[in-house]
C-alpha positions as CSV (number, residue, x, y, z in Angstrom):
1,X,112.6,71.8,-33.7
2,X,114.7,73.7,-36.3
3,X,113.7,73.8,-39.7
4,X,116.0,73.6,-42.4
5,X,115.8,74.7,-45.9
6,X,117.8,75.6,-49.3
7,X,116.5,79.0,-49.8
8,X,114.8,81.0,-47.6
9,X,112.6,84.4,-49.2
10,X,112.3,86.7,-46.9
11,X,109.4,88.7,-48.5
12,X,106.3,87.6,-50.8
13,X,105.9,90.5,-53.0
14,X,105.8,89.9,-56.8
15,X,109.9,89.3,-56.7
16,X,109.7,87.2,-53.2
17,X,107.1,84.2,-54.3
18,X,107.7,84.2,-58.0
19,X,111.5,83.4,-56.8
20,X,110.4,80.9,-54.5
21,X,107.8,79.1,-56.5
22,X,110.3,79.0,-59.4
23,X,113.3,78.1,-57.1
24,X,110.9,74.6,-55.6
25,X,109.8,74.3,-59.1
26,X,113.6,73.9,-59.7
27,X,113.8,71.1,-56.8
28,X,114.6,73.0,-54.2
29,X,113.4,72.9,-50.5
30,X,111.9,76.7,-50.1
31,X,110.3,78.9,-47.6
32,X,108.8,82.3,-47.8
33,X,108.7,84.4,-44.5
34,X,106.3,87.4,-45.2
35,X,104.8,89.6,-42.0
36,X,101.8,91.2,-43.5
37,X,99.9,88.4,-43.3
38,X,98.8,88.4,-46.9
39,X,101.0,87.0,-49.8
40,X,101.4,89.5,-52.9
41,X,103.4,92.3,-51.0
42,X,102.5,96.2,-51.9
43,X,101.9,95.5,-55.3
44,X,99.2,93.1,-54.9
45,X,97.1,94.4,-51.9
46,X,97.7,98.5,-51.5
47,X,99.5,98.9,-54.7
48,X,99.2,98.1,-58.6
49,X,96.2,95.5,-58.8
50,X,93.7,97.7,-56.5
51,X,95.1,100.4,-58.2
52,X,94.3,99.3,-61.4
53,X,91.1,97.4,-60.1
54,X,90.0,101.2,-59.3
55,X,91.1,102.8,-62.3
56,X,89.0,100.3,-64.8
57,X,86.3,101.4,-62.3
58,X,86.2,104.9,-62.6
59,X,87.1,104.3,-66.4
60,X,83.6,102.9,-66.8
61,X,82.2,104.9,-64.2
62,X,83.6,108.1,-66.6
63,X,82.1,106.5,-70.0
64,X,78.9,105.8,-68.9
65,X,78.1,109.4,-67.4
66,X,79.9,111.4,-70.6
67,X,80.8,109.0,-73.3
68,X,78.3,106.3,-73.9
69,X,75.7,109.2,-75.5
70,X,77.9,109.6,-78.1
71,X,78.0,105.5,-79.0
72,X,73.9,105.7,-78.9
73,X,73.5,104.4,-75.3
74,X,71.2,106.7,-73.4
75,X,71.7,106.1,-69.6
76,X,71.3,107.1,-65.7
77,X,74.4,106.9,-63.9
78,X,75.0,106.9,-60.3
79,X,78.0,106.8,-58.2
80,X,78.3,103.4,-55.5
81,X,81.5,104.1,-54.0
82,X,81.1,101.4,-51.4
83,X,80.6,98.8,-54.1
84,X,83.4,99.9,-56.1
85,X,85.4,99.7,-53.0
86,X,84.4,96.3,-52.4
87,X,84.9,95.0,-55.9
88,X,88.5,96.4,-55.6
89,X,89.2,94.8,-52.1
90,X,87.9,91.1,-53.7
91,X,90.0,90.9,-56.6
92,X,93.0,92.0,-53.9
93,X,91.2,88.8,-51.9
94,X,91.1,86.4,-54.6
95,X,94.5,87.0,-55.5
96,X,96.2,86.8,-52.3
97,X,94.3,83.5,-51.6
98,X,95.5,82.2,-55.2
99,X,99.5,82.6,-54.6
100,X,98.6,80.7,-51.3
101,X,97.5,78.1,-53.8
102,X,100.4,78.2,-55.9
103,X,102.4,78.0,-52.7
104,X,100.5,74.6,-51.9
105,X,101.0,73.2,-54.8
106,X,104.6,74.0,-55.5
107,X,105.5,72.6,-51.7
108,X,106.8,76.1,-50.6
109,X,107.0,76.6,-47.0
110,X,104.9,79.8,-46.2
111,X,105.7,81.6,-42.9
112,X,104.0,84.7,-41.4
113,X,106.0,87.0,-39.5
114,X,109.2,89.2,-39.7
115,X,112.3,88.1,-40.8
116,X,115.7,88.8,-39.4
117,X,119.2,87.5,-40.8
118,X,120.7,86.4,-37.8
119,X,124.1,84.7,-40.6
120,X,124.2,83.8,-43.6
121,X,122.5,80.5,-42.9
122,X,120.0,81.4,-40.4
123,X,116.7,83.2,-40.4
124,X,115.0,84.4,-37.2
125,X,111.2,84.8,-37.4
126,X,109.6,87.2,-34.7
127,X,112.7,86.7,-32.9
128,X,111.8,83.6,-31.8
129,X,111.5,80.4,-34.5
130,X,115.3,79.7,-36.5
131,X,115.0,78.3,-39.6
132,X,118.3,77.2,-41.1
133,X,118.8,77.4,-45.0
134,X,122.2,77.2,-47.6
135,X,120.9,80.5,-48.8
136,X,118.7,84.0,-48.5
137,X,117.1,86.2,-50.7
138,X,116.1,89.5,-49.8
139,X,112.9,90.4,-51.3
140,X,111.4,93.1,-48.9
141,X,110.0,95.8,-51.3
142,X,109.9,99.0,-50.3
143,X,107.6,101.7,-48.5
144,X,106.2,105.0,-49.1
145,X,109.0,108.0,-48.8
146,X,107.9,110.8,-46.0
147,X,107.6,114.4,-47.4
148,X,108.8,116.4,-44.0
149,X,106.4,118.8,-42.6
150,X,103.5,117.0,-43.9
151,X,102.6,113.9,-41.6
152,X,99.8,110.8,-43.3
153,X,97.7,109.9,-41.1
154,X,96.0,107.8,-44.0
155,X,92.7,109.9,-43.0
156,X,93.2,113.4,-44.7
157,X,96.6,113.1,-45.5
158,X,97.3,109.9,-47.3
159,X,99.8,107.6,-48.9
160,X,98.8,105.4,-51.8
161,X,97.3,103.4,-49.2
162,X,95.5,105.8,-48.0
163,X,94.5,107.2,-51.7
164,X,92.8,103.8,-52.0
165,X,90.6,103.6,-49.5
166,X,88.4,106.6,-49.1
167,X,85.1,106.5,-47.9
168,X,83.9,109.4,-49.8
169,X,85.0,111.6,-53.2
170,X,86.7,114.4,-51.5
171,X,86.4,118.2,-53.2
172,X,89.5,118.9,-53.8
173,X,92.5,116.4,-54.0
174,X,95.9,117.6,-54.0
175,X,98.4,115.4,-55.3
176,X,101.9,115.6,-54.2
177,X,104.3,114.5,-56.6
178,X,103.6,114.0,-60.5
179,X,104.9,110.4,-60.6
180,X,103.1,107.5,-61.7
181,X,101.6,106.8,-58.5
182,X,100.7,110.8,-58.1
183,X,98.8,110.8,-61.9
184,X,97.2,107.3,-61.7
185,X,95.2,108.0,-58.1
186,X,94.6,111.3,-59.1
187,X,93.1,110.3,-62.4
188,X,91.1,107.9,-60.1
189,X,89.6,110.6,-58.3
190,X,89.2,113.1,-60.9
191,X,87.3,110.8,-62.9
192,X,84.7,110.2,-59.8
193,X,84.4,114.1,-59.1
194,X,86.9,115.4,-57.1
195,X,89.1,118.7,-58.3
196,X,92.9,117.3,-58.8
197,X,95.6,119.8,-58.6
198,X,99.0,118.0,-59.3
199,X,102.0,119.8,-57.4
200,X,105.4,118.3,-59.3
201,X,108.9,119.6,-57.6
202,X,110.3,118.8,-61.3
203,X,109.3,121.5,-64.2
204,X,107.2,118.4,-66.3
205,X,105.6,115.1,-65.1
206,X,106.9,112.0,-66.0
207,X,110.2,112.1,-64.0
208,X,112.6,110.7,-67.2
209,X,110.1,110.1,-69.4
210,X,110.7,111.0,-73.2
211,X,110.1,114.7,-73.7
212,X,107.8,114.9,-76.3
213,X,105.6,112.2,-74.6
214,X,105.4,114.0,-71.1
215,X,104.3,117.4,-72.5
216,X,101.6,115.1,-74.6
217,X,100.3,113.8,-71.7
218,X,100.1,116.4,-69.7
219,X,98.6,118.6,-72.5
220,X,95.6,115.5,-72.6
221,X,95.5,115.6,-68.4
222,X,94.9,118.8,-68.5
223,X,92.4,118.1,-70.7
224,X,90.8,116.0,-69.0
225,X,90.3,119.1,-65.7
226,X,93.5,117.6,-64.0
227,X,95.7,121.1,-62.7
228,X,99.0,121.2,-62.7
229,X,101.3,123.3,-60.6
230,X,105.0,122.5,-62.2
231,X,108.2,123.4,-60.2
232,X,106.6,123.5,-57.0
233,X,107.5,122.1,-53.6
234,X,105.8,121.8,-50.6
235,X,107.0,122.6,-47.4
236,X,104.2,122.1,-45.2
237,X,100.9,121.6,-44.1
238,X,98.3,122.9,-41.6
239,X,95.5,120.2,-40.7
240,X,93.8,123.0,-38.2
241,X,91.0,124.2,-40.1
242,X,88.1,121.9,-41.7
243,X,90.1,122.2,-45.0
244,X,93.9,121.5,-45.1
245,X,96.2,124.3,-45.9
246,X,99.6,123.5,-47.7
247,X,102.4,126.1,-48.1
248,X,103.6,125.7,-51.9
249,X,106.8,127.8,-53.0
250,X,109.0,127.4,-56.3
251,X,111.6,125.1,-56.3
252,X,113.8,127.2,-57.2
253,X,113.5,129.3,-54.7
254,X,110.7,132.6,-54.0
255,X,107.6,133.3,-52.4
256,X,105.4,130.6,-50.5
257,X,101.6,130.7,-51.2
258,X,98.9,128.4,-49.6
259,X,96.7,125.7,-51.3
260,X,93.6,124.5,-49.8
261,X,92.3,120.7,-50.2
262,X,90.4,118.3,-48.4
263,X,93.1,115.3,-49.1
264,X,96.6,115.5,-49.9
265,X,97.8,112.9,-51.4
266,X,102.0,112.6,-51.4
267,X,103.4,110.2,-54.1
268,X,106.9,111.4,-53.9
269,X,108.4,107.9,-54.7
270,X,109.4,105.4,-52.7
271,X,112.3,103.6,-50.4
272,X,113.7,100.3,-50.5
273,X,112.3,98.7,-47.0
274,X,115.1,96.9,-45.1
275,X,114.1,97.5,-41.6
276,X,114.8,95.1,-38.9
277,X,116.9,92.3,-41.5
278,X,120.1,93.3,-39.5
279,X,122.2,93.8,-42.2
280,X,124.8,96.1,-40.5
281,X,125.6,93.0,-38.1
282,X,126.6,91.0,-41.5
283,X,128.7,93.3,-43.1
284,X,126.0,94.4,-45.7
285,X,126.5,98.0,-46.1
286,X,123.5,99.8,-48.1
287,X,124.2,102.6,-50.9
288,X,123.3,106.2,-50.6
289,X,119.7,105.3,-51.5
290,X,119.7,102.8,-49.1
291,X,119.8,100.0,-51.5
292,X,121.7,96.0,-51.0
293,X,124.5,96.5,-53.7
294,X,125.0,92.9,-55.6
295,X,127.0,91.4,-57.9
296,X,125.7,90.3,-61.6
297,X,124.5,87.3,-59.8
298,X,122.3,89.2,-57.5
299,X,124.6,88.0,-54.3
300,X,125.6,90.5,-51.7
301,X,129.0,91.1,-50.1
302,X,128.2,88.8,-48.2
303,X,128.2,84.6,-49.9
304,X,124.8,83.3,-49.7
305,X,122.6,86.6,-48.8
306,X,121.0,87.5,-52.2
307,X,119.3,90.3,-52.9
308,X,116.3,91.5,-55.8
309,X,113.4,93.9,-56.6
310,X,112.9,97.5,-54.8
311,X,115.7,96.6,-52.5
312,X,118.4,97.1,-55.4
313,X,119.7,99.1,-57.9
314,X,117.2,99.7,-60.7
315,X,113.5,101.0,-61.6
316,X,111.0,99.6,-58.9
317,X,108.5,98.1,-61.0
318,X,106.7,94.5,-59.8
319,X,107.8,92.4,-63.3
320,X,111.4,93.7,-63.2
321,X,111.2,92.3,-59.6
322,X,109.7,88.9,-60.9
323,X,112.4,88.6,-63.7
324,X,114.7,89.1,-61.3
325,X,113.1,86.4,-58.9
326,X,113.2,83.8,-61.7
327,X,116.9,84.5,-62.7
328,X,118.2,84.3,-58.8
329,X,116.5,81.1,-58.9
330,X,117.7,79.7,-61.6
331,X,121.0,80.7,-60.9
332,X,120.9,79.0,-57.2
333,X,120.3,76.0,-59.5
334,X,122.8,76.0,-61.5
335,X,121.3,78.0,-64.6
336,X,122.1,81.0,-66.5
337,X,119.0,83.1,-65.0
338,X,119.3,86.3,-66.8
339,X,117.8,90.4,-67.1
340,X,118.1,92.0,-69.9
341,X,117.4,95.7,-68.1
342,X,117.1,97.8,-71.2
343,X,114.1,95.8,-72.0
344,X,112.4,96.3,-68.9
345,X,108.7,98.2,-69.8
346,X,107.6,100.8,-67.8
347,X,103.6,101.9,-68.2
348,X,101.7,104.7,-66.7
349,X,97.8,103.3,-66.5
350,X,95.7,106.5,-66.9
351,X,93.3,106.7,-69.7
352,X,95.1,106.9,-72.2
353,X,97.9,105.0,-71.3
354,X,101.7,105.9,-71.1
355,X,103.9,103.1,-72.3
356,X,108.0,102.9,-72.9
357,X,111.0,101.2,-72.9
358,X,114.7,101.2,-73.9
359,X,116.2,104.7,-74.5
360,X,114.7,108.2,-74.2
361,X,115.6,110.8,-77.5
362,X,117.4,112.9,-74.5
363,X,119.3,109.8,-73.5
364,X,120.3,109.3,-76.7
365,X,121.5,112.6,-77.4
366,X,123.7,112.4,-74.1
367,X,125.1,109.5,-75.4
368,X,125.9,111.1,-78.7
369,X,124.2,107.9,-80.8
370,X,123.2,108.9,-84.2
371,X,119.3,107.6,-84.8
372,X,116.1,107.9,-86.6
373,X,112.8,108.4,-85.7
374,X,109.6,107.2,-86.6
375,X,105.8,108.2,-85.4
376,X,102.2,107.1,-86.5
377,X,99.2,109.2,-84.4
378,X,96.1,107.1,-83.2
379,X,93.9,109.4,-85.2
380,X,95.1,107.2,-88.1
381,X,94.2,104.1,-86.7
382,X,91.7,102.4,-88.2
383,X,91.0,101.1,-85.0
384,X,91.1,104.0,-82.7
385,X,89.0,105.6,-84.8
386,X,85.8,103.0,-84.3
387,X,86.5,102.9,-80.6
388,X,86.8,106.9,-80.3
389,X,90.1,106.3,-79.0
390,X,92.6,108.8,-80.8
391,X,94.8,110.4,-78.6
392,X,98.4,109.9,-78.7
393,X,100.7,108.4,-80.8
394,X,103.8,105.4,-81.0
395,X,107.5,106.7,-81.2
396,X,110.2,104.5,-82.4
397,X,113.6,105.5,-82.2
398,X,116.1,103.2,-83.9
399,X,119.9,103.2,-84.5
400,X,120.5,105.3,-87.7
401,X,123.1,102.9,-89.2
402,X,121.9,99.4,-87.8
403,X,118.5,100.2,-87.7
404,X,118.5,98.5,-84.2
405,X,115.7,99.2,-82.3
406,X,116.9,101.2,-79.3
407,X,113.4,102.4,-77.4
408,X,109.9,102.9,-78.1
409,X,107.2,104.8,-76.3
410,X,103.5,105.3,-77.0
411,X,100.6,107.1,-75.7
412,X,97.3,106.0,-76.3
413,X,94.7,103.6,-76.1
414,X,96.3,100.2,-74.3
415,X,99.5,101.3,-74.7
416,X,100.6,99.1,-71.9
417,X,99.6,96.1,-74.3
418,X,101.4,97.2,-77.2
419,X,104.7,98.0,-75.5
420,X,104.6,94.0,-75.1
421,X,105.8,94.0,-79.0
422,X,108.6,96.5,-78.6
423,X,110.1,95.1,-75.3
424,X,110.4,91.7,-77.2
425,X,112.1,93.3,-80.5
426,X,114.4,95.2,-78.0
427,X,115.3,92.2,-76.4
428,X,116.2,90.3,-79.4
429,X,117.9,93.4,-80.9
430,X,115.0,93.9,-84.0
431,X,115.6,96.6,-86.2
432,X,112.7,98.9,-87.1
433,X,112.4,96.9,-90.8
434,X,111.8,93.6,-88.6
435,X,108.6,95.7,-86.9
436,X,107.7,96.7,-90.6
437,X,107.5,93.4,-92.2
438,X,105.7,91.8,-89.4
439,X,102.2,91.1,-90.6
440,X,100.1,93.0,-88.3
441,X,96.0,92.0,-88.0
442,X,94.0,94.5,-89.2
443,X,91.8,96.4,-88.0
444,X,94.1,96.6,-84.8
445,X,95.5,99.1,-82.4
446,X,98.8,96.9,-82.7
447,X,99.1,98.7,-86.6
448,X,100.2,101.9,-85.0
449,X,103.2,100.0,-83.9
450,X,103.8,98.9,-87.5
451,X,103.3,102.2,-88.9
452,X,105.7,103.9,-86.5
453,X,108.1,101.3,-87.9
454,X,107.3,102.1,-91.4
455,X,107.9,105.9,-90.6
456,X,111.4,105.3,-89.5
457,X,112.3,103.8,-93.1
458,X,110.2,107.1,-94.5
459,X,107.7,104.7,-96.1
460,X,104.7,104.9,-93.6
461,X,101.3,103.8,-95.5
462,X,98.5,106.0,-93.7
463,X,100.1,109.5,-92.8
């Protein structure tokens, strides 16, 4: 018997069930056709939560063997790899199991298999089961992009899935690609013993991070024993010998040398994932990154296939994907579901932390905008200084003549936290004086933010 339905999510990643949970929530009769088997898509189980589930880990894994002397804590530490391993694997569990439960109780329809768009009003799972529907929304992520001449075999040459599953702390971990992926596993690693040499194609890490920020961070990685082997590419790897051999040259061109590790780990980005959805057949021609172009409503070129998340246009990050699943649904319903891009956050969870949003100085400057800075270190934090937490610092630039707020970005102790405040005075267009007279608790981490503020009126208190 056919089923039939108003909306129909092909995909349960972060963007895929938040749409459809929000979209029943709405009054809408909703399925979710997902193939892994497992609800949460990358993010959730090989992606940011194990990820970060690992990194908190190793964080206290790293404190307890070099820092907790220093705090008066005399203790024995020992690596459990397995146990850390399995701690990582049931939060991935719990959480998988809990959308299942918010599926439940928001009625939505959960299907496992692969979906195919067979029209714009048709859905064919395993190419068997049609379910009809009055709409579709893409939500299929995206997968790991391929670095030719050096094949994963998620063993000794690894994806980030791969990167998150080891069975032992290899020697020496060779990271290619010095993305957020690339600098968050290899900060995993480092921390539980292995060498880290980070091979970037670009000449600093970061990708378009602000400037000043990525040569701060790399300063404190480096720091912290992490090499870094700057505009470098690699062009391929021999698995022959008991050790891995990769051929490294500049990217600019010259003479190739050979690196040896025991994993390599390639984080070159990723690639929206639209395999198998027959899209061609529709009509549905994909951009030159391979990407669903859509309207400001998030509809195709074709009426009634939408389209959000890693599959489009913009940074592929999980909450701009769940924003984006809430507005599609709200605007199937008849609401004014909205983004607001330039106040999307984007945060970088190493130890310390690597937080921004809105504009860069250097995208400033291209634009020719006229604006002020302000900065306030950690090291005059009252805060960071009784938590031993002092690298880093918060940036603010703001509009010279407005004093609008046009981006922030911090380094430093939960930075992914405090970029909370500046994505919500970007999106209500604050100025930097609005940050100022905000009454800020005291003694917080949060007064950094404050003081940056303060420095961009050339009134800071503490520096």
């Amino acid at each position: 018997m056919t089923q039939e339905f108003d909306l129909i999510v092909i995909g349960g990643g972060p963007g895929g069930y938040v749409a459809a949970i929000r979209a029943a929530q709405l009054g809408m009769n909703v399925a979710c056709v997902e193939m892994r088997g497992s609800l949460g898509g990358t993010c959730l189980n090989v992606g940011c939560i194990p990820s970060k589930a690992l990194l908190n880990s190793s964080e206290k894994y790293e404190d307890a063997k070099l820092h907790f002397a220093g705090h008066g804590i005399k203790a024995k530490v020992e690596l459990d790899l397995p146990v850390m391993m399995a701690h990582k694997d049931k939060v991935v569990i719990d959480l998988t199991k809990g959308i299942e439960g918010l599926f439940k109780k928001n009625k939505v329809a959960y299907i496992i298999g692969k979906g195919a768009i067979k029209s714009p009003t048709e859905v064919v799972v395993n190419g068997k089961e049609t379910l009809k529907t009055k709409c579709i929304l893409i939500a299929t992520g995206s997968e790991v992009t391929p670095l030719p001449g050096v094949a994963v075999d998620e063993k000794r040459i690894v994806s980030s899935t791969g990167a998150l599953a080891l069975d032992k702390v290899p020697q020496h971990l060779v990271v290619v690609g010095g993305g957020v992926i690339g600098l968050e596993l290899g900060s995993v690693w480092r921390r539980l013993g292995a060498k880290v040499t980070v091979v970037e194609y670009m000449d600093r890490i970061g990708g378009a991070m602000d400037v000043e920020l990525a040569k701060q961070f790399q300063r404190i990685l480096e720091k912290q024993g992490i090499e870094f082997r700057l505009g470098m590419k690699v062009v391929e790897a021999d698995t022959r010998g008991k050790s891995i051999s990769l051929s490294i040259e500049p990217a600019k061109g010259g003479d190739k040398e050979t690196l040896p590790a025991d994993v390599v780990l390639v984080a070159i980005g990723r690639r929206p994932y639209t395999n198998g959805l027959g899209l061609e057949g529709l009509g549905i021609k994909l951009d030159e990154r391979g990407r669903v172009p859509v309207d400001a409503h998030y509809q195709s070129a074709v009426k009634g296939i939408y389209a959000i998340g890693d599959v489009i246009a913009g940074p592929m990050l999980a909450h701009k994907a769940e924003d984006e699943g809430m507005a599609v649904a709200e605007i199937l319903a008849g609401q004014a579901g909205h983004v607001y891009y330039d106040g999307i956050p984007n945060v970088i969870y190493t130890w310390p932390e690597v937080a921004t949003v809105g504009k860069t100085e250097e995208e400033l400057k291209a634009l020719g905008t006229n604006y002020k800075v302000g900065k306030f270190p950690f090291m005059a934090n009252s805060r960071g200084r009784a938590v031993g937490e002092t690298d880093g610092f918060v940036k603010i630039l703001a509009d010279a003549t407005t004093d609008r707020v046009l981006g922030v970005h911090i380094i430093g102790p939960d930075a992914g936290t405090l970029i909370a405040e500046a994505a919500l005075a970007l999106e209500y267009g604050a100025s930097s004086e609005d940050i100022a007279r905000t009454c800020h608790a005291h003694p917080t981490l949060n007064e950094a933010v404050k003081e940056a503020a303060l420095a961009v009126l050339g009134r800071a208190i503490h520096i």
